[in-house]
N, C-alpha and C positions, 0 to 999 in steps of 0.2 A: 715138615714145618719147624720141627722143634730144631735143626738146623741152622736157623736163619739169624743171620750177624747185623745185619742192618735193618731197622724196619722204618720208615716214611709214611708218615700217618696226618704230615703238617697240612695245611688249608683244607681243608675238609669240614667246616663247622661242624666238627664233633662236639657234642655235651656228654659223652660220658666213653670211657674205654672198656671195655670187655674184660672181667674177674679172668678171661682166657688168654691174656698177655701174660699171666705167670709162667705159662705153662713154655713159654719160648727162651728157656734157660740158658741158652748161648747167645743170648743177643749182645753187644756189643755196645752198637749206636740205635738209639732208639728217639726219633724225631718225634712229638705233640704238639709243637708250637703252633701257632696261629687256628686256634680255635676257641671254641666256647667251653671248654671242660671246667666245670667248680669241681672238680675232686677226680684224683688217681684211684684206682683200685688197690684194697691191701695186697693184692696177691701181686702186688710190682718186686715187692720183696726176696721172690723167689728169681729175682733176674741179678743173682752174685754177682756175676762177670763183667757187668753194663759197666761202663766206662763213658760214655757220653749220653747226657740224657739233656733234651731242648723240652723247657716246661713253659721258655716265656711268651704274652701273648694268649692268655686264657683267660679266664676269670677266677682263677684260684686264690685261694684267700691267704694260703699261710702251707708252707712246705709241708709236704706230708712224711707223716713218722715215720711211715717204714722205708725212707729212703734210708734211715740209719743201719739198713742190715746190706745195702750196698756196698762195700766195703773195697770195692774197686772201681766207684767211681773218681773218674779222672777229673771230667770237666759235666758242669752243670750252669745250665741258662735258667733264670729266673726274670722276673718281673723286679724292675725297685719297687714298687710298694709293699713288697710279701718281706716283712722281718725274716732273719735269719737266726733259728735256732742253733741253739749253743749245739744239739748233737752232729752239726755237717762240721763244727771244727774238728772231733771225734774218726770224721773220715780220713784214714792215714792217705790215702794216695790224689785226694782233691787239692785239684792245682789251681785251678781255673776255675773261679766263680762271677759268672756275667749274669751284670743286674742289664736291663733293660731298660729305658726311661719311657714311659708310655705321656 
């Protein structure tokens, strides 16, 4: 599993993701969108490589910190209502920031 480049997790009313998402260190693209999740796991941090991450379409309230150790994310979906902290300017290679209008 710790293989795996894409992972599709979207419509599923999920409320919460597994602390065991860290552990899939090659992931790439990693889909959450269209569920109920109020909160990421810290251990999203250990997924360096992720380059695509779909967060919008949850109930999250405000980006989570440790997306700041992401450092190769590309492109990231959000919600417009979730302010943008100052540390996703920080991320050298984020190109693409889609808010969402709910």
């Amino acid at each position: 599993m710790t293989n795996l480049q894409e992972l599709k997790l979207s419509y599923n009313k999920l409320t919460r993701v597994p602390p065991e998402i860290g552990n899939l260190i090659n992931l790439i693209v990693l889909f959450l969108h269209n569920n109920q999740l109020t909160q990421i796991p810290p251990e999203i941090r250990n997924l360096t490589i992720l380059q695509t991450l779909y967060l919008n379409d949850n109930q999250l309230t405000q980006v989570p910190p440790e997306i700041e150790k992401l450092t190769n994310l590309k492109y990231l979906y959000l919600d417009d209502y979730i302010q943008i902290p100052y540390f996703l300017k920080q991320l050298p290679k984020l190109n693409i920031l889609i808010r969402y209008y709910n």
